[in-house]
Structures are given as structure tokens and as C-alpha cells.
N, C-alpha and C positions, 0 to 999 in steps of 0.2 A: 675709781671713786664713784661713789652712788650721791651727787648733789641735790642739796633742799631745792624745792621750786622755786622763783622767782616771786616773793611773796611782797604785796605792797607794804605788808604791814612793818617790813627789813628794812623798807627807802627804796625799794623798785619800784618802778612807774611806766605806765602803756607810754610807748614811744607818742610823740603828737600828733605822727604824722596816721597813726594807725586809725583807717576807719573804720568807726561804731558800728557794731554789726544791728540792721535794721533791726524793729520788732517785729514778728511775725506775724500775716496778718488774721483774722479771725476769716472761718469757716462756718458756712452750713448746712446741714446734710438730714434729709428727709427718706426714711426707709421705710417704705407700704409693705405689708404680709398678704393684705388681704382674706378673706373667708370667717375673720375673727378665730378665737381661742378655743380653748376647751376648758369654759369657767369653772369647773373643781378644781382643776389641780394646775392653773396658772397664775392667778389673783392668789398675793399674800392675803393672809388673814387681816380682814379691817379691824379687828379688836386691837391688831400690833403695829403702831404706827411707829415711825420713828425708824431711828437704826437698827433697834432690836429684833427688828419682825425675821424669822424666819422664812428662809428662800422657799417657795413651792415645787412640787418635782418638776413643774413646766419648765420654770427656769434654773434647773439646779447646775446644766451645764455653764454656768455664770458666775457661779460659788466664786472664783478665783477673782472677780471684780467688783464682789457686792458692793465694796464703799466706793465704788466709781459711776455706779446709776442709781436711776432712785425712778420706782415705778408709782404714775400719779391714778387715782383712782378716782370715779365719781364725776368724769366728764361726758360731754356728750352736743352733738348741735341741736340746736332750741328748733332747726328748722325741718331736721330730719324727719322725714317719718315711712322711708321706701328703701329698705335693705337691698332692694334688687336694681341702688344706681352705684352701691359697689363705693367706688373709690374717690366718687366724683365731688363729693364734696368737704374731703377726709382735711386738706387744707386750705379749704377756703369757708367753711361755717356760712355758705351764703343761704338763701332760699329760693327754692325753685322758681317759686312764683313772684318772684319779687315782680315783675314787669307786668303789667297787665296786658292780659291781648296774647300771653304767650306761656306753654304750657312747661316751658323751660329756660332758666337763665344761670346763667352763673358769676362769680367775680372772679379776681386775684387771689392766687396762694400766696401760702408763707413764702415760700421760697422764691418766689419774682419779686415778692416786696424786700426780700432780700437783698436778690441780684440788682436792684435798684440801685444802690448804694455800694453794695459788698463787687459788685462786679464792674464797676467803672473800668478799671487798672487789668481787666485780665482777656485775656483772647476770648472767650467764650465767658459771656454775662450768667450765664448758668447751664447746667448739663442736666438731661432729664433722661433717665433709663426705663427701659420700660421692659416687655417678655412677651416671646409669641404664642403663649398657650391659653389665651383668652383673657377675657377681663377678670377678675378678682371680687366676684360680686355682680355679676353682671351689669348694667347701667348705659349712656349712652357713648361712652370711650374708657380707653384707657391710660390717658395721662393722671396722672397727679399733679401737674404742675397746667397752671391756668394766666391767660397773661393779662391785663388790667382791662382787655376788655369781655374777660370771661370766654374767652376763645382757647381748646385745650394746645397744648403745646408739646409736638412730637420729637420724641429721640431715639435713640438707635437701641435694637433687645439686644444685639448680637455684641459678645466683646471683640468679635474680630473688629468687626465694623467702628466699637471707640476705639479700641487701639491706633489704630489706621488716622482717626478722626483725630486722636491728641498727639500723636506723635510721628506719621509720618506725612514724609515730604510731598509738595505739591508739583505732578506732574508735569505740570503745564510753568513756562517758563513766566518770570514777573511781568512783562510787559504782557500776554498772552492773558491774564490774570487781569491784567487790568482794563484790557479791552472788554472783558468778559463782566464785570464790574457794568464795565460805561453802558455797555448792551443792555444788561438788563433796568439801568437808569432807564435810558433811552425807550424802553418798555415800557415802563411806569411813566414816563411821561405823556408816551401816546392813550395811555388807556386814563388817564386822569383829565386829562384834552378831552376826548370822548363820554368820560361819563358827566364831564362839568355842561356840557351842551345839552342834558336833560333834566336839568334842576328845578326849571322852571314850570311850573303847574302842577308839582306832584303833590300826593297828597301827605295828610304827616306821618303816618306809616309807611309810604315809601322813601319821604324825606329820612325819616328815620332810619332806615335799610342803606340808605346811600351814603346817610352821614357813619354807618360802622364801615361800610367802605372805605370810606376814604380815610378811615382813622387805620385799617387793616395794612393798607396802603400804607398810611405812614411808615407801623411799624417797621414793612420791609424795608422800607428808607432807612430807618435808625440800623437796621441790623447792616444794608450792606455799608454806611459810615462806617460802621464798626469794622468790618471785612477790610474795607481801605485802610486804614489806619495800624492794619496788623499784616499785610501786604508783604512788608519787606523783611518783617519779624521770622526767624526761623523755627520752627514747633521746638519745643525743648526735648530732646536727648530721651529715650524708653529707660525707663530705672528696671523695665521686666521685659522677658522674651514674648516674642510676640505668640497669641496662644493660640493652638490647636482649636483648628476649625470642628463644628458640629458641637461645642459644649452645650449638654443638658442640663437640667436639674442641681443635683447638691453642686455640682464641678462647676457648673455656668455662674451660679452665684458665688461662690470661693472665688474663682479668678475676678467678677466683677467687684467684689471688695478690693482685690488686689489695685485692679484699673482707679477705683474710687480715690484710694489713699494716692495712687502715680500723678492722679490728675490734680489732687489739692496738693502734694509735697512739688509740682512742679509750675505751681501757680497757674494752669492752664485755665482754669476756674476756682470759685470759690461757695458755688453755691452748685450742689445738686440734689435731685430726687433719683429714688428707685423704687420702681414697683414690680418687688421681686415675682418669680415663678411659683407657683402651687401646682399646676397638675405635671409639670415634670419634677418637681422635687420631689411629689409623690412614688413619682414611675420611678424615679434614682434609687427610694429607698424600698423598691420590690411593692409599694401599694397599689392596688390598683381599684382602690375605693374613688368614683370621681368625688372631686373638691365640694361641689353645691350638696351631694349626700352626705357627705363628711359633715358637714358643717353644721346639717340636720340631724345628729349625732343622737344616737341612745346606747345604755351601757349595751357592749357588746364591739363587734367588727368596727363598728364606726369611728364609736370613741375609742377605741384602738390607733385607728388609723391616727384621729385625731393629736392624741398625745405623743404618740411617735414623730408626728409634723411638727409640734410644737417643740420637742425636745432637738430636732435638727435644727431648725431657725434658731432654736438658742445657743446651741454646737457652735453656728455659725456666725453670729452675732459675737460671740465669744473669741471666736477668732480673729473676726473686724478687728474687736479691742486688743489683744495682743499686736497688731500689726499697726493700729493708730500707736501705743504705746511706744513699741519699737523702733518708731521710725522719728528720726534726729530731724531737726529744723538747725538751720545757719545758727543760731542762737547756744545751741545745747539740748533744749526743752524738747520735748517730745511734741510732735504732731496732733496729739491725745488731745494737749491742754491748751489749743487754739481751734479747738473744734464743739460745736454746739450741736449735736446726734438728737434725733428723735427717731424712735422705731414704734409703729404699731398699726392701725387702723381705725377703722370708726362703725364697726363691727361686732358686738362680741362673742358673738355666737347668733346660730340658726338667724332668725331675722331682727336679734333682740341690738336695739342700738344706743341704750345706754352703757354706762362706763365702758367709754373705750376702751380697750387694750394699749396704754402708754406708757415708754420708755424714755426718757432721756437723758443724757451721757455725754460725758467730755467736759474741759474744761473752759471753753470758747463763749458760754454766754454767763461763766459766776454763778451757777446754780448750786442748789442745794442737792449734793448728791448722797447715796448711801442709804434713804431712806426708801419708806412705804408711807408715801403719803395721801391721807384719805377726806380727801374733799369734798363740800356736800353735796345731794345728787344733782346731777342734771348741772352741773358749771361748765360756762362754756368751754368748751375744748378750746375755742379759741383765743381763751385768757392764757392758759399753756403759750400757744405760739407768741401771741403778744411777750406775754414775757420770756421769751426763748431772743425773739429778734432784740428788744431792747437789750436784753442782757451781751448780747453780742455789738452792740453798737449802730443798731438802724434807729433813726429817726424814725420812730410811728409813735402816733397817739395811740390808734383802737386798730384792731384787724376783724373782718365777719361779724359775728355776733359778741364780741368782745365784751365783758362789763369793766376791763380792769386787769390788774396784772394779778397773779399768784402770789402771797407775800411767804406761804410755806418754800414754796422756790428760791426764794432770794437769800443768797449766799451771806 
């Protein structure tokens, strides 16, 4: 006999004892390129806004997802004006000079203003990936991710090294662990002892130097609470084999999407950045134009290189989304549609740093997807994040140079 389902609509009913399976929680995910695009043939045509616009060959390896992103156009930071700091200010819209006295500052990114919130509940408040083949832009680092007091915030290039870091066991026995804990309390106490006994007489630029100290210091406070508190917690289970050491180029970032999606489907985090590879994804795909000439591009070798790069990032992007799709949440629902994606940079070529190159994707913050939307010049980029975070559920008013949220965005 092949029986009908158990259908409520017949007088069947969920047993009472059965637990509601939680909602899933929201995600968010910040993917750098770096070097900017190859402005002919990656930017839809702004005459075709809307769903209608046809794909450009930059991104034609994405055909299969067009109604699932929607590329925004016409942003840019009101503060920028030095292509060669690269990355550094790509989510935070700050300005350099905000502080006087000092010839460089920065704030918070999108993504700690995230992990604020979005990261309370999970082992790791956010995961920053970063690549060892130099900055992306050059500038004076290479994170993307920035922590409230504009200090950059480092994480692992290598997938061996997250692997390791999300999923396996800790050597050292839990009492061993937590000695190790108290030690480095015990550290932070003596060096806070010592620098409080020089407070007095300094001037307010060294007050000032002392008082980011001691805020620095907190932080590490906050981080190892957080380390206690997940102590007797066991890392969660590997969903993937752990990967072959030395990944370059196209291979390094394929498994690090893989890593990406392991770390949010297994709650280890809920918020990460990546700021992928350029000069080996180059070498992957046989170029061997360096990135900074590429990007200096004129028809010929260059812009060769160039659209060849753009068309693998989107290969690969392309992939991401089948594998966020693919993958099942407690729920039913796809991993996809609790996920709030941004891809691009604040680049768009040679040193030009209007309309960024922006991506956003997934269903985690209710946006408006599918389209080409074309915004007027010069809005801050950081109305985008603003309204990427609210739409995911973080309490912010304004982020960077914010004026306000996107209203073409909202779903």
C-alpha cells in the first residue's frame, strides 16, 4: 500500500509533546575582491534598471541566479580619495583624518557591528579571513574587518588553519585550558597595575594613547570571557574532510566557501569577512600579469587578464550560491535564505573610487533582489551596509558616512 501523508487538513495533529523546531538564525557575510573590475564588461547597463537589465559578460557565469542578487550602482565613500589604502576603508566609510594630530584613523566595520548582536550566542562573535599574497590595493593592512576602536582585526589566510580552528579538538586538557585562561588574566592584571601608576602628569596626547590602551585591554578581557564560557563546549562535528594542505588560488577560495558555509550551517559563527586572493588566483589561471598592472588595464594583455579575473570570481561566486542554496537548515529552508552576502570592493578600477563594484545576495536581510539598481552618484556605500544590517536585525541607527537606508533595497 503506498499511504497519503499525514495531512492536518484530515484531523492529524503534531503530537504536543513534539518540539518546534527553532527559527534559523540570521547570518552575515562580507566577500572583498580587491583591485576593482573591468568597467566595460562588468557594470549592467544603467539605462536598464530594474529586473530587465541584462547580465554583462563580467558576470554572465551567474545567469543561473540572476533573481537571487541584485547589483547596486552609484556608491562610493564621501571620505575616500587614495586608492592605494586598498581595502581599508571598504566597510567602514570612515575618514582618514577624522582625529586631529594624526595622519591616519579608522572606525568599525559592518561586520563587528554585526557581530555585536548577531554573535552573542555563538563560539566565535565573528570570523575574519584574510590571503597571503599581499594586500588588495595596497594600504596600511589587510583586514576588512575593523573593531570599535578602529584597530584592524586578524584572521587565518590558510583553510587548513580554520579547519583546525572550527572544528577540531583542543589538545590541551579542560583544566590545562583553564589555567591557561587564568594566566593570561593574571597578565593583564599585572600590566594594568603598571600602566595605572603612570597616569598622573601625562599630557592629553599621551592620556589619550593610554586611555586606547586600556580600552585594547579590555577588549582582550571581553574575548577571553567569551573563551571561558565556551570552555566545556565541544567544537561541532566537520560537515567536510579536512583539506589538503598548500591550497592556492581558484582551489584556496573554493574550499574556503566550502569552510564559509561549514562555519555558518554549524553555528560556530554568524558573522564573517573574506578578503579573497588576487595574485594567486591569477597564477591558478596560468596569468601572470601582476594584479596592480592589471588593474592599470588598457585594451590589450591587460584587460585580458582582467576579464578573465572577473569572470573566475563570478565562476566562483556562482558556486558559493549553489552551495548556500543546497544546504538544508533544522527548518527545511535553505541556508541561502538566512544569509545577508555582500561581494565587491570600493575600487573600480585603475585608481578610480567611485561606483563601487557591489553585490548583494541572500535572503537574511529582505532585500530587494534580481535587480540593477542605479543609484545617484556618489551615495554612500555605507547606506548599503546600513541597510543590509537593519534588514538582518541589528539595532543601528547610522553606520560611517551613512545618510539613511536604501529604499530601492527594501524588500
Amino acid at each position: 500500500m503506498i499511504a497519503l501523508p499525514a495531512l492536518e487538513s484530515l484531523g492529524f495533529r503534531r503530537h504536543a509533546s513534539a518540539a518546534p523546531v527553532a527559527a534559523p538564525p540570521k547570518r552575515v557575510v562580507f566577500l572583498g575582491i580587491g583591485w576593482g573590475v573591468t568597467q566595460e564588461t562588468w557594470f549592467p547597463d544603467t539605462n536598464q534598471t530594474g529586473a530587465g537589465y541584462t547580465l554583462p559578460p563580467g558576470l554572465a557565469p551567474l545567469a543561473r541566479h540572476k533573481a537571487d542578487f541584485t547589483v547596486v550602482q552609484g556608491c562610493s565613500h564621501r571620505s575616500s580619495n587614495e586608492a592605494h589604502w586598498g581595502s581599508t576603508f571598504w566597510l567602514t566609510g570612515a575618514n582618514r583624518y577624522a582625529v586631529p594630530g594624526r595622519n591616519f584613523s579608522n572606525t568599525i566595520s559592518a561586520d563587528q557591528v554585526a557581530a555585536r548582536q548577531l554573535g552573542q550566542g555563538t563560539r566565535f562573535a565573528s570570523i575574519q579571513l584574510d590571503s597571503d599574497d599581499g594586500n588588495s590595493g595596497h594600504g596600511p593592512g589587510r583586514s576588512l574587518a575593523w573593531d570599535h576602536h578602529g584597530k584592524p582585526l586578524a584572521g587565518p589566510s590558510d583553510p587548513l588553519q580554520l579547519f583546525h580552528r572550527l572544528f577540531s579538538a583542543d589538545e590541551l586538557s579542560l583544566e590545562e585550558r583553564k589555567a591557561a585562561i587564568a594566566s593570561r588574566r593574571s597578565v593583564l592584571d599585572a600590566v594594568l597595575t603598571d600602566a595605572k601608576r603612570v597616569q598622573r602628569g601625562l599630557t592629553k596626547t599621551d592620556s589619550d594613547k593610554l586611555s586606547e590602551y586600556f580600552e585594547g585591554i579590555r577588549s582582550i578581557e571581553q574575548r577571553l570571557d567569551k573563551d571561558e564560557q565556551w570552555l566545556a563546549i565541544p567544537k561541532a562535528k566537520p560537515p567536510l574532510p579536512e583539506p589538503s594542505p598548500g591550497l592556492k588560488g581558484r582551489a584556496e577560495i573554493e574550499i574556503m566557501y566550502d569552510l564559509i558555509v561549514a562555519a555558518l550551517l554549524s553555528d560556530s559563527t554568524r558573522v564573517m569577512t573574506y578578503r579573497q586572493p588576487v595574485t594567486s588566483l591569477l597564477n591558478s589561471l596560468g596569468i601572470r600579469v601582476n594584479p596592480h598592472d592589471m588593474s592599470h588595464y588598457t585594451p590589450g594583455e591587460r584587460m585580458e587578464a582582467a576579464q578573465k579575473r572577473d569572470l573566475a570570481q563570478s565562476e566562483l561566486l556562482a558556486g558559493l550560491f549553489d552551495k548556500l542554496k543546497a544546504t538544508k537548515e533544522a527548518d527545511g529552508s535553505s541556508l541561502f535564505d538566512h544569509v545577508a552576502l555582500a561581494y565587491g570592493t570600493n575600487i573600480r578600477s585603475i585608481h578610480y573610487l567611485d561606483n563601487c563594484p557591489t553585490i548583494v545576495s541572500g535572503g537574511g536581510a529582505s532585500l530587494t533582489l534580481g535587480h540593477n539598481i542605479v543609484l545617484p552618484k556618489d551615495t554612500p556605500l555605507c547606506n548599503v551596509w546600513l541597510t543590509m544590517l537593519r534588514g538582518a536585525g541589528v539595532a543601528v541607527d547610522r553606520h560611517g558616512d551613512s545618510t539613511g537606508v536604501v529604499p530601492e533595497l527594501l524588500a
